[in-house]
NUMAR-759507 format. One line per field, with one value per residue (C-alpha): x negated, y negated, z; residue number from 1. Coordinates in Angstrom, 1 decimal, always signed. Last residue first. Layout:
BEGIN
x (X ...);
y (Y ...);
z (Z ...);
n (NUM ...);
END
This chain:
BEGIN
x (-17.9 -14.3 -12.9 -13.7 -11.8 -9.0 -8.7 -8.7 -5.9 -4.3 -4.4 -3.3 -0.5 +0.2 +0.1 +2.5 +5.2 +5.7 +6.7 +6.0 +2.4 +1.5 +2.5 +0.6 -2.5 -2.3 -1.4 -4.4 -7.3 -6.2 -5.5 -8.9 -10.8 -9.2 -11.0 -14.2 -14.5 -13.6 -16.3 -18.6 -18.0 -17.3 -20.7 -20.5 -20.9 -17.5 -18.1 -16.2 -13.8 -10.7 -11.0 -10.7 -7.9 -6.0 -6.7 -5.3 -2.1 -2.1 -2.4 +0.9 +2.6 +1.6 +3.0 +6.3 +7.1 +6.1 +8.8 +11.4 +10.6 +11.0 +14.5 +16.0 +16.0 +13.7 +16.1 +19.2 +22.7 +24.3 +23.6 +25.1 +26.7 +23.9 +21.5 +23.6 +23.2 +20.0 +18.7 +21.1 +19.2 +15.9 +15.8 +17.7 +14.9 +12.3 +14.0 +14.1 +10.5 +9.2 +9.8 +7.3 +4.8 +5.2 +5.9 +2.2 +0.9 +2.2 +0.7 -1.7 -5.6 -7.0 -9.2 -5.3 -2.5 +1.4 +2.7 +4.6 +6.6 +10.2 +9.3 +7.8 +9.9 +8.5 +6.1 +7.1 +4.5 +5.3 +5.0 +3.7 +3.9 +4.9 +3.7 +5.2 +8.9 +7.9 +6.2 +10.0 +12.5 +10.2 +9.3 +12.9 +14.3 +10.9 +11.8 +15.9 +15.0 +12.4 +14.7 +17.8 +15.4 +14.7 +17.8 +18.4 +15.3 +16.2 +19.7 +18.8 +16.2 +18.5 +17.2 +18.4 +14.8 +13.5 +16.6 +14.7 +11.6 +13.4 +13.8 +10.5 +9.1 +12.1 +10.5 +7.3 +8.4 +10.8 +8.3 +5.7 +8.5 +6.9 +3.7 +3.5 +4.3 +2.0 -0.8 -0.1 -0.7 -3.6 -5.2 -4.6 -6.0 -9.6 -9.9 -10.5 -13.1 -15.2 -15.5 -18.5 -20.9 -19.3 -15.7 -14.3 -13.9 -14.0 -13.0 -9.6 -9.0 -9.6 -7.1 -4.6 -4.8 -0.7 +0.9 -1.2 -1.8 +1.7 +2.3 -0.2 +0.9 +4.8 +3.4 +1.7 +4.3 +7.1 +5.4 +5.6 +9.5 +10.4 +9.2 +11.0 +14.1 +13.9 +13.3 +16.6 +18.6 +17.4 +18.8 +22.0 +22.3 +22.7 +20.2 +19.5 +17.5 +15.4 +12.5 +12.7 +12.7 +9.0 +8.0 +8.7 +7.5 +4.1 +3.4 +6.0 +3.8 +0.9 +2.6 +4.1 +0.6 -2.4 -1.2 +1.2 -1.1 -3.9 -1.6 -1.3 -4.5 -5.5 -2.4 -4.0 -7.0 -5.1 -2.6 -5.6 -7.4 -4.9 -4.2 -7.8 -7.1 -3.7 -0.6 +0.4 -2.0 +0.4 +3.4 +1.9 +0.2 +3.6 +5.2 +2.8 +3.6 +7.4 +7.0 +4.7 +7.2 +10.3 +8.1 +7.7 +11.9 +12.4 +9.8 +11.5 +15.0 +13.7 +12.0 +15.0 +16.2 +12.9 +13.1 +16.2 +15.2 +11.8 +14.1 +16.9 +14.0 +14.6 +11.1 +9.3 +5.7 +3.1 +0.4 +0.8 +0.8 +1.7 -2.0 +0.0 -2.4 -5.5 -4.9 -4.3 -7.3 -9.6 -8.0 -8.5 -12.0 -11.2 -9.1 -11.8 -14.1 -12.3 -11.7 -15.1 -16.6 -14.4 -15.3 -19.0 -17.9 -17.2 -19.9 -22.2 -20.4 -20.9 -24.3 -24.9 -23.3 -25.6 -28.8 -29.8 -32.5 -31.9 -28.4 -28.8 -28.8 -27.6 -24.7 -23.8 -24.2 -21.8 -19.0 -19.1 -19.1 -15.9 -14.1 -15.6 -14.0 -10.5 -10.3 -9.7 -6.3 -5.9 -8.2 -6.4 -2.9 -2.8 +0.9 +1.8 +4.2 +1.4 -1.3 +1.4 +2.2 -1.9 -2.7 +0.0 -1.4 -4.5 -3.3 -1.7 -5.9 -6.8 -4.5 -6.0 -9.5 -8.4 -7.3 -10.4 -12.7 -10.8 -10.3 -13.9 -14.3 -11.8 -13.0 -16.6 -15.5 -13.1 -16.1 -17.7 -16.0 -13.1 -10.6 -8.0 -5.0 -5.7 -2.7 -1.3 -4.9 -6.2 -3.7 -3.8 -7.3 -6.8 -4.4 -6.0 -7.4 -3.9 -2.3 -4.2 -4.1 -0.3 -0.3 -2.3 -0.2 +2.4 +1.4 -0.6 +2.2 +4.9 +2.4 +1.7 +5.6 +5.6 +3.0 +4.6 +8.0 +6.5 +4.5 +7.9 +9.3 +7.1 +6.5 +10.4 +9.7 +12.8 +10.3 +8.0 +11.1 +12.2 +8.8 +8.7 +12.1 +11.3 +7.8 +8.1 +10.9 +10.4 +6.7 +6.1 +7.2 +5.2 +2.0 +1.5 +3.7 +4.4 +1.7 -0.7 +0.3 +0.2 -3.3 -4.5 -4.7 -6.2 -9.6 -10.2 -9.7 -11.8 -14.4 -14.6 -14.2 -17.4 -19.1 -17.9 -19.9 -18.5 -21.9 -22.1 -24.7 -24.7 -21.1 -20.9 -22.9 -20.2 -17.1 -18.5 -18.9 -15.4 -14.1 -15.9 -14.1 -10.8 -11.1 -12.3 -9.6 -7.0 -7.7 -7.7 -4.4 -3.3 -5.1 -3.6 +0.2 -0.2 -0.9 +1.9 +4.3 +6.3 +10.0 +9.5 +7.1 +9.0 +12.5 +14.4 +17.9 +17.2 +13.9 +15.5 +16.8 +19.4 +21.8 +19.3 +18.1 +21.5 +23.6 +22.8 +19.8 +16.4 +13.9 +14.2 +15.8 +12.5 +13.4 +10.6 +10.7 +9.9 +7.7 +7.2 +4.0 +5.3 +6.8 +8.0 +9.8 +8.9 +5.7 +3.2 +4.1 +0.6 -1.3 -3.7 -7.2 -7.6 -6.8 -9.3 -8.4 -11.6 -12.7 -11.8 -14.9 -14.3 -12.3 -9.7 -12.7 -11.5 -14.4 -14.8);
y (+31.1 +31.5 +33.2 +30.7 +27.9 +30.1 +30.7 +27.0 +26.3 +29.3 +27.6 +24.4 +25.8 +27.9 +24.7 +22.9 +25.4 +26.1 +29.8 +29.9 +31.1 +28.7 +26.1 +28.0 +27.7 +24.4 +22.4 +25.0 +24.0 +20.4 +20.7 +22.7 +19.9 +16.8 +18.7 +19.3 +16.4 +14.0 +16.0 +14.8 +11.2 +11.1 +12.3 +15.3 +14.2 +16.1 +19.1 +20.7 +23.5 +21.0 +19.8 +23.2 +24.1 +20.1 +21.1 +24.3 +23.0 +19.7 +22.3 +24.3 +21.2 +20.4 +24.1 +23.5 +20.1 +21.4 +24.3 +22.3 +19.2 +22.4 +23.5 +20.2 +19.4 +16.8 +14.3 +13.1 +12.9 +12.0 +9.8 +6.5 +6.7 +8.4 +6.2 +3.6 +5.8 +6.7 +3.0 +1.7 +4.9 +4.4 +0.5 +1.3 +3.1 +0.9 -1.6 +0.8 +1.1 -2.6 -3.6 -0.9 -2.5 -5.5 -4.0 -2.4 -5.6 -6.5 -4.3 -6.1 -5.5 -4.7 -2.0 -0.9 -2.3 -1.4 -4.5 -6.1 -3.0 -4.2 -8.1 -10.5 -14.0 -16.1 -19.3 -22.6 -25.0 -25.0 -21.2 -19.4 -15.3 -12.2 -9.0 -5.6 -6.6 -9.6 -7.4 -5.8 -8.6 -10.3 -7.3 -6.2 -9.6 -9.1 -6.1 -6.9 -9.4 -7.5 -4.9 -6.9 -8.2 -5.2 -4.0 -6.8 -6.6 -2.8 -3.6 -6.3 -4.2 -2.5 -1.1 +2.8 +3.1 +0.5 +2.3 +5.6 +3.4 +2.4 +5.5 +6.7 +4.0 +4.3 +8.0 +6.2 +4.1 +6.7 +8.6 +6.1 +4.5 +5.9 +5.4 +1.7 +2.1 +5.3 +3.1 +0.3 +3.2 +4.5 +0.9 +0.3 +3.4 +2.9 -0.4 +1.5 +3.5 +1.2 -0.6 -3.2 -0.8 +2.5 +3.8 +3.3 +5.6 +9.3 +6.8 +5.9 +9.7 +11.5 +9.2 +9.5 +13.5 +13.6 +10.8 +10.1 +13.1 +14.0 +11.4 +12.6 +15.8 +15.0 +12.6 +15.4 +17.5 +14.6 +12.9 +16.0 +16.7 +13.0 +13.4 +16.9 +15.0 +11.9 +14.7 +16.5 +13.3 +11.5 +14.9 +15.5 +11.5 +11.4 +11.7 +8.2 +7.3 +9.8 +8.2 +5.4 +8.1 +9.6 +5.8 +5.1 +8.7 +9.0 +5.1 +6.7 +10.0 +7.8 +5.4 +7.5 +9.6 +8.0 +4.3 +5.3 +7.8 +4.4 +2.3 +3.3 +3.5 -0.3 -0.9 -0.1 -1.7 -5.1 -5.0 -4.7 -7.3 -9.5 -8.5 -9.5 -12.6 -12.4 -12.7 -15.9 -15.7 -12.0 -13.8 -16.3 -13.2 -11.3 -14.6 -15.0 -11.1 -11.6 -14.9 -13.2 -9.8 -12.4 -13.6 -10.4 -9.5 -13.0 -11.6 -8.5 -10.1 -12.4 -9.6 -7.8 -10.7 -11.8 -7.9 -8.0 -11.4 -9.6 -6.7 -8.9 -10.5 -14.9 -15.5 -14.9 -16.7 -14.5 -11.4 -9.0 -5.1 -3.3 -1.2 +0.4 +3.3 +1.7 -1.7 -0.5 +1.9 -1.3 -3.8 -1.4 -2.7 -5.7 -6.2 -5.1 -7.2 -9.7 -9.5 -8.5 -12.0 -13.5 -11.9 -12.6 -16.7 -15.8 -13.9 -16.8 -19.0 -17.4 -16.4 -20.6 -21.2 -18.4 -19.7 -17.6 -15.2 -12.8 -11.6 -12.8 -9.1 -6.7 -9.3 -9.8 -6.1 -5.4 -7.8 -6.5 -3.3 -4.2 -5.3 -2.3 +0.2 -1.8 +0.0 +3.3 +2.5 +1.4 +3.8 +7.1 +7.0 +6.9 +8.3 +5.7 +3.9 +4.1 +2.7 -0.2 -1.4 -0.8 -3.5 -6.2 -5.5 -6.6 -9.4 -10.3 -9.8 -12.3 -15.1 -13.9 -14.5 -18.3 -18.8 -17.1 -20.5 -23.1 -21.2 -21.0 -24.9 -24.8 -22.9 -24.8 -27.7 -26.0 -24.3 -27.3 -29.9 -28.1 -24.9 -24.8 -25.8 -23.0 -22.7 -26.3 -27.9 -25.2 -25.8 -29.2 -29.2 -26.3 -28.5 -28.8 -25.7 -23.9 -25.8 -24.5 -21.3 -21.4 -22.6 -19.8 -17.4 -18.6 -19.1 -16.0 -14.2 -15.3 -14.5 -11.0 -10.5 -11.3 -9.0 -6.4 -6.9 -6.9 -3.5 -1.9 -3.4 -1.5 +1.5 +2.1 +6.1 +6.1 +7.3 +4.3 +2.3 +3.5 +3.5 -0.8 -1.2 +0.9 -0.8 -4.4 -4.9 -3.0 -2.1 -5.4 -7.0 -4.3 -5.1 -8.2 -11.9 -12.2 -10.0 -12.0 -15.7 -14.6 -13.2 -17.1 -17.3 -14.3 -14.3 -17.9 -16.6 -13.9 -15.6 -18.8 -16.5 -14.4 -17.9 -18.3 -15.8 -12.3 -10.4 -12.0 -10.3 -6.7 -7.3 -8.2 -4.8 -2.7 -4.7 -3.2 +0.5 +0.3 -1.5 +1.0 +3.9 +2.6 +1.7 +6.2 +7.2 +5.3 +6.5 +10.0 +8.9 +7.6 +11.0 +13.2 +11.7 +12.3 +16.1 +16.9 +15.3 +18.3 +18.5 +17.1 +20.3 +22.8 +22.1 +19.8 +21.3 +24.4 +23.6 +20.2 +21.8 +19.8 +22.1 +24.4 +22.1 +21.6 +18.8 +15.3 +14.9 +15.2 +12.4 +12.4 +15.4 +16.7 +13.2 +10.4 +8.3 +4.6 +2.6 +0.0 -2.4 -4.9 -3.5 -5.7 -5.3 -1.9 +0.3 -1.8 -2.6 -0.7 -2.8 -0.8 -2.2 -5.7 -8.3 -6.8 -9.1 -9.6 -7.6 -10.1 -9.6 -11.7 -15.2 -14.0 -12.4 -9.0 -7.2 -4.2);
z (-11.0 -13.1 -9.7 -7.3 -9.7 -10.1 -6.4 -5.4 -7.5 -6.7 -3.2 -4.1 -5.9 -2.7 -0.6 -3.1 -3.8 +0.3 +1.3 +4.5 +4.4 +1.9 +4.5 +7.3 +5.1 +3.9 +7.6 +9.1 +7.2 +7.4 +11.2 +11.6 +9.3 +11.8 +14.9 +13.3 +11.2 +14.3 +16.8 +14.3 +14.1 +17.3 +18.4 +20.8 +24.6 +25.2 +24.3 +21.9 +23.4 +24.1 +20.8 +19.2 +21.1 +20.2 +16.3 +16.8 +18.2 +16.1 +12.4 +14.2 +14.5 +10.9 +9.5 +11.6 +9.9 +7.0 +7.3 +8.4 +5.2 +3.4 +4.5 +4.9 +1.0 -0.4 -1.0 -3.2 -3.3 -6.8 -9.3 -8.8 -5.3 -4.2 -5.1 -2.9 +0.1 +0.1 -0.6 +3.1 +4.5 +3.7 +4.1 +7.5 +8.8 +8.0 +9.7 +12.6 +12.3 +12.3 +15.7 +16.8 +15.4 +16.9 +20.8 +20.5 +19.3 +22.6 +24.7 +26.8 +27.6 +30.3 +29.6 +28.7 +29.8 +31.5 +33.4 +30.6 +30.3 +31.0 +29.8 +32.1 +31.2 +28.6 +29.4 +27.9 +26.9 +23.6 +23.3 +26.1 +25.3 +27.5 +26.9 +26.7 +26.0 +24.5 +22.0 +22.0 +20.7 +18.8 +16.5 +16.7 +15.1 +12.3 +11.3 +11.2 +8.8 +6.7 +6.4 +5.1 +2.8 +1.7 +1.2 -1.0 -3.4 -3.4 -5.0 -7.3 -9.3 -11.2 -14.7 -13.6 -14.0 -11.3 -8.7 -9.1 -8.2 -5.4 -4.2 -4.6 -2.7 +0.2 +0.4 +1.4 +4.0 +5.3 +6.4 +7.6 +9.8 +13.2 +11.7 +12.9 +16.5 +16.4 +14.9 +17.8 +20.2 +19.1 +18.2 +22.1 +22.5 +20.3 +21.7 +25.4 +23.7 +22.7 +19.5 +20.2 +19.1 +18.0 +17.8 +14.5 +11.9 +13.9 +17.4 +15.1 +13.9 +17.4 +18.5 +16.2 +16.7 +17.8 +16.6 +13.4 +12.3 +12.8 +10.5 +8.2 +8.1 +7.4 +4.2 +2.2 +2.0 +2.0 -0.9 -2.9 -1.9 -2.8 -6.4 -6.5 -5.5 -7.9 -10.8 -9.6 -9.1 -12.3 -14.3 -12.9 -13.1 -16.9 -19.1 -20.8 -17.4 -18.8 -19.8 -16.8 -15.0 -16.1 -16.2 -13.0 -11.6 -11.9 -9.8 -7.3 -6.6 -6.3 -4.4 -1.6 -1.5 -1.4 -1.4 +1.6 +3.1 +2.9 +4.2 +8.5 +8.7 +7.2 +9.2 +12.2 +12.5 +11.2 +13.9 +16.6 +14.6 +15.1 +19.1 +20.1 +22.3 +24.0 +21.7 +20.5 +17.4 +16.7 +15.8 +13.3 +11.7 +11.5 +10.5 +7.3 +6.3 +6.8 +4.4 +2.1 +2.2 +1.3 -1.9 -2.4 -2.3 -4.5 -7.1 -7.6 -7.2 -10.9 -12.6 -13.4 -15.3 -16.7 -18.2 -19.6 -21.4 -22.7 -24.2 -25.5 -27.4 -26.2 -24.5 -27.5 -27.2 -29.2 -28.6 -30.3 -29.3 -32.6 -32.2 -28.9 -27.1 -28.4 -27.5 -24.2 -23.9 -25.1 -22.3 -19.8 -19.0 -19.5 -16.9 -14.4 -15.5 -15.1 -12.1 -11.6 -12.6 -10.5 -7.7 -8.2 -9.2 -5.2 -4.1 -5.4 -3.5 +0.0 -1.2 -1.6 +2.5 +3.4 +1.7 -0.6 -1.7 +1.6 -0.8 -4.2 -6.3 -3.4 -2.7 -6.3 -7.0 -4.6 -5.9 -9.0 -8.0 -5.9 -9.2 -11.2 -8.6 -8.7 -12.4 -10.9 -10.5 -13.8 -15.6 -14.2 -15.1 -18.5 -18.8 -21.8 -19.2 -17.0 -19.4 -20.5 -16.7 -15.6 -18.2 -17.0 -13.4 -15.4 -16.4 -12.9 -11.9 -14.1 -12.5 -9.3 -10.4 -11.4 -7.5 -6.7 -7.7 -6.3 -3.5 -2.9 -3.3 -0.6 +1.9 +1.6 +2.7 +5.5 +7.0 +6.7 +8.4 +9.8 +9.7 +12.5 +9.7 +7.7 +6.0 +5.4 +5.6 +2.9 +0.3 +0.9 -0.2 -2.8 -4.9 -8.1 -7.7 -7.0 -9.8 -12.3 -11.2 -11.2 -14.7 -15.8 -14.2 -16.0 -19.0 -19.2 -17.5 -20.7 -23.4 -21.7 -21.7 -25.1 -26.4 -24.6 -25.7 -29.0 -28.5 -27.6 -31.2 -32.8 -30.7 -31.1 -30.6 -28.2 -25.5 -26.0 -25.9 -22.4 -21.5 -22.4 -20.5 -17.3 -16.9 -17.5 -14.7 -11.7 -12.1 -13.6 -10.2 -7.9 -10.1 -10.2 -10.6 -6.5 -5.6 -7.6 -6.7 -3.3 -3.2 -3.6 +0.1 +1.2 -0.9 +0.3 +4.0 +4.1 +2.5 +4.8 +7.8 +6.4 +6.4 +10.0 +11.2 +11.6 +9.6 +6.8 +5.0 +6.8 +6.9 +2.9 +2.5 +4.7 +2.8 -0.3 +0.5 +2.2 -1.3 -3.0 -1.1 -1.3 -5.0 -5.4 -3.5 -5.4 -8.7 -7.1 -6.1 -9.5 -11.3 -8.8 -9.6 -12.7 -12.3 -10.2 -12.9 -13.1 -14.0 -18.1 -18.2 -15.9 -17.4 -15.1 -13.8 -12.2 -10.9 -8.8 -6.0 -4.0 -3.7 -2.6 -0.1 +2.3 +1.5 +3.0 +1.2 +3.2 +3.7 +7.3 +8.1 +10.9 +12.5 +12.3 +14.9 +13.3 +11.1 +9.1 +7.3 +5.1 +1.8 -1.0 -4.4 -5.2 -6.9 -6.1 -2.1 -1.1 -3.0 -4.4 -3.2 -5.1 -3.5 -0.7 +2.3 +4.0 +7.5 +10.4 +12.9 +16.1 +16.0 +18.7 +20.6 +22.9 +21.6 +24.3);
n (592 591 590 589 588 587 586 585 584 583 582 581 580 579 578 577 576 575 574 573 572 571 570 569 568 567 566 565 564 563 562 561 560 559 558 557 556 555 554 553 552 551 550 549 548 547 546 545 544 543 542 541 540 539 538 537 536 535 534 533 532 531 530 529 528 527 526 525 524 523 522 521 520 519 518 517 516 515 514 513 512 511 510 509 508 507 506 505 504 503 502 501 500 499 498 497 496 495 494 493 492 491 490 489 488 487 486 485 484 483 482 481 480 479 478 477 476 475 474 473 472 471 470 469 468 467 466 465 464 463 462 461 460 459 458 457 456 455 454 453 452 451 450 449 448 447 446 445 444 443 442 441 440 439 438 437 436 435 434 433 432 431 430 429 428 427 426 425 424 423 422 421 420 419 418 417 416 415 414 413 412 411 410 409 408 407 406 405 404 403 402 401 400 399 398 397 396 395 394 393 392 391 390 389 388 387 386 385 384 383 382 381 380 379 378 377 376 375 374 373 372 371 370 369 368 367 366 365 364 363 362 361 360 359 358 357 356 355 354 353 352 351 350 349 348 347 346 345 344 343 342 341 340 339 338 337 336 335 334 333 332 331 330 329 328 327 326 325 324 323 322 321 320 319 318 317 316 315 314 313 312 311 310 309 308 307 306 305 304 303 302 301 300 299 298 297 296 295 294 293 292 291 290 289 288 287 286 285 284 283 282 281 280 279 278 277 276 275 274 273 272 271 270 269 268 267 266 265 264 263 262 261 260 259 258 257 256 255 254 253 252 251 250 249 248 247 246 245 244 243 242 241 240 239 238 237 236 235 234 233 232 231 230 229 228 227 226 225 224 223 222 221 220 219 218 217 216 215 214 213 212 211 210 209 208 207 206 205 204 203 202 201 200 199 198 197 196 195 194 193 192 191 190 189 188 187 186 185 184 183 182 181 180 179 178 177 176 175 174 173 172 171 170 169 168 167 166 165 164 163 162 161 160 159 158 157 156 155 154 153 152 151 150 149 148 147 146 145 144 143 142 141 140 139 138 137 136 135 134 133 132 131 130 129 128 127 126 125 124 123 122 121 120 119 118 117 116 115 114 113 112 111 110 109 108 107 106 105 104 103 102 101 100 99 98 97 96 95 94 93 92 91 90 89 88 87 86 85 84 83 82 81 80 79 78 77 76 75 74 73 72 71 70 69 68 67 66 65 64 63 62 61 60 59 58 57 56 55 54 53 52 51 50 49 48 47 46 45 44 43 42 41 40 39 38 37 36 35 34 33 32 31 30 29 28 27 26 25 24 23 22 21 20 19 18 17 16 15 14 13 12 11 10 9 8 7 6 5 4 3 2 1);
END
């Protein structure tokens, strides 16, 4: 079991849907998830959304299936192309030179990208698109493209010329070469990141125009980029030259993948131009929503930072514990809470005009989609997490001891994996009512109590030396496994009642706006009951298989009854979205 504090560290994809794109900030959360999580606080039929919203403004079903399926396909070329840059790299410290320099600049694009144009850009351009002012909606465009050139320009600028102290102040333990060549690959992905706000300046127009697909798809050209720069220099260079060439590679694909929305864009508005008018009421109503947006990233950067400064106190091999399982713990948020959230912005934004009747039954359905597709995973998580970690993971160096401890801290994580993404939803709701203040401060206020809890209970499990000074054993400080401690454990637990009070703090201010709103108690029962019923079948079949059976195999089996079972006991009881699923299915049987 790899308990090595500078073992394999997979590189910070910049470009894998950021799982905070659709609200000011969102570090990993979790907490126990109560069968009313996401419900309103009257009963389901008052909260039904078909009565209000005709069928074709009420379903956006379909949109959100072309941002997930967006998503899919960027998660599965940026596995494909962290499993060529291993076979390269491998963990030496020319991986850790990668790594890093693709970390570090990644705050300049989550603090200008995607979350902050989602909150600001996107409600005011598809509220124009929707008035039929194309004119003046491709001005506000143009403008706010002028605006994040010169910003991000600027900021690009300033990153290269200060990548040396950049590099001392956050990578203090880097040295001679390793920090040599850390910093001339800065230099270089700093300018990549500035692309990359562009492009989150793409996906804001394509969304707002419905064009769903390209944006989240475009990732896929970033990582081919990046693959065929491996494939085409890899063995031919020296590892310290591959490491650069995979950089200007990264480059090269970001903007790539700009450009290759750039033609739908122009396409969907011909009046975009490009010119410096910070003064449009439009762009200044947008600069003013923009400004909380940015403050809640920056506060996730911060939270993020101190997560990582928390966990290098912990005993060897609690970092890439954390990072195990919040790679898990994302992807049902980027699948699901921001797909569904990604649909909606610009749907709401739309008919913010409406009145509340209408904004509360759209935000409901919304958080009804998520939910069915969100309660399986969780349980998922708790009660097959196992059998999905050694299905991924378990091989080589990642024994089966690793795959517990990762267990547990997924659990501690998915905890909050409910209200995480119904928070999304809500705060998109909060985008399209054009307030972007009240989110910002909630989370804050999350990140706060996160991080209080996070202390308080890894030193529960583990205690630390800081300074010299040694903490106290905590309650379960005794309890390991293959010898390991707990306290990454403790960490991610810390960050579920946060969660918790997000959702609630959100849920009550919507309320107060537009009326109570959630997915009704009575389907979040019934898929609640249709994924316990998935775990019991799932646990018979894995008690059958034999025991010797390859992980990966035994994992398909077990995780395919669950599925299997999740859909068909949820069309059973009644569920919209398993029995559309299911006709689904059935037409496409029947036209063969």
């Amino acid at each position: 079991m790899s308990r090595d504090p500078q073992g394999p560290t997979p590189p910070f994809d910049p470009l894998a849907p950021d799982p905070d794109a659709t609200l000011p900030m969102l570090p990993p959360d979790p907490e126990a998830v109560e069968s009313g999580a996401l419900s309103s606080d009257v009963d389901d039929e008052a909260v039904e959304p078909a009565a209000v919203v005709p069928k074709a403004e009420r379903s956006s079903t379909a949109a959100s299936a072309m941002v997930a399926a967006g998503i899919l396909l960027s998660r599965v070329a940026g596995l494909v192309r962290l499993s060529v840059f291993a076979h390269y790299f491998g963990t030496s410290k020319y991986a850790d030179v990668f790594s890093a320099g693709l970390r570090m600049p990644n705050v300049l694009q989550n603090l200008l990208g995607e979350g902050t144009l989602s909150a600001s850009f996107i409600p005011v351009y598809s509220e124009l698109i929707h008035q039929d002012r194309k004119k003046e909606a491709g001005q506000v465009a143009g403008a706010i493209f002028a605006l994040l050139l010169a910003a991000a320009g600027a900021l690009a600028l300033i990153g290269v010329a200060l990548a040396p102290l950049l590099v001392s102040l956050f990578l203090p333990g880097f040295e001679g070469e390793r920090r040599d060549l850390t910093i001339q690959v800065v230099r270089i992905i700093f300018p990549m990141t500035g692309i990359l706000v562009l492009s989150a300046w793409s996906l804001g127009i394509l969304n707002s125009h419905r064009n769903f697909f390209l944006s989240y798809f475009a990732p896929v050209v970033w990582n081919a980029a990046m693959i065929a720069t491996l494939i085409a220099f890899g063995g031919r260079l020296s590892p310290e030259r591959l490491v650069m060439a995979l950089a200007w590679g990264a480059l090269a694909g970001g903007a790539l993948q700009f450009l290759v929305q750039l033609p739908r864009v122009l396409k969907l508005n011909r009046e975009i131009k490009v010119r410096w008018a910070p003064r449009m009421p439009q762009v200044r109503e947008t600069l003013r929503n923009a400004g909380p947006a940015v403050m809640g990233k920056g506060v996730v950067q911060i939270s993020a930072y101190l997560d990582n400064v928390l966990a290098s106190f912990l005993a060897a091999g609690a970092v890439s514990t954390l990072q195990y399982a919040q790679t898990l713990y994302i992807l049902p948020i980027s699948l699901f809470g921001m797909s569904v959230a990604a649909a909606e912005l610009p749907e709401l934004a739309r008919q913010r005009a409406s009145g509340g009747e209408v904004l509360r039954a759209r935000a409901s359905a919304g958080l009804e989609r998520i939910a069915f597709y969100v309660v399986p995973s969780f349980i998922a998580f708790a009660l097959l997490g196992d059998v999905v970690i050694a299905m991924l993971l378990q091989r080589g160096e990642f024994d089966r001891a690793d795959t517990l401890l990762v267990y547990l801290t997924l659990l501690g994580f998915s905890l909050g994996l409910v209200a995480t993404t119904a928070s999304r939803l809500l705060s998109s709701t909060f985008f399209a009512l054009r307030d972007t203040k009240t989110p910002a401060r909630y989370a804050t206020l999350r990140v706060a109590i996160s991080l209080v809890l996070a202390i308080v209970l890894m030193l529960q499990f583990e205690s630390i030396t800081v300074a010299g000074f040694r903490t106290p054993d905590g309650v379960f400080s005794g309890l390991r496994i293959g010898g390991a401690p707990l306290g990454a454990v403790g960490l991610a637990l810390g960050s579920g009642v946060g969660a918790w009070v997000e959702w609630y703090l959100l849920k009550r201010s919507l309320r107060q706006k537009i009326g109570p709103v959630g997915a009704g108690a009575g389907p979040l029962g019934r898929m609640f009951i249709a994924a316990l019923a998935g775990a019991a079948l799932a646990w018979g079949m894995r008690i059958l298989l034999p025991n010797d059976l390859p992980t990966l195999i035994s994992g398909v089996l077990v995780l395919g009854v669950y599925g299997a079972t999740y859909f068909a006991v949820a069309a059973a009881l009644g569920l919209d979205q398993a029995g559309a699923i299911f006709r689904r299915i059935k037409g496409m049987l029947g036209r063969r």
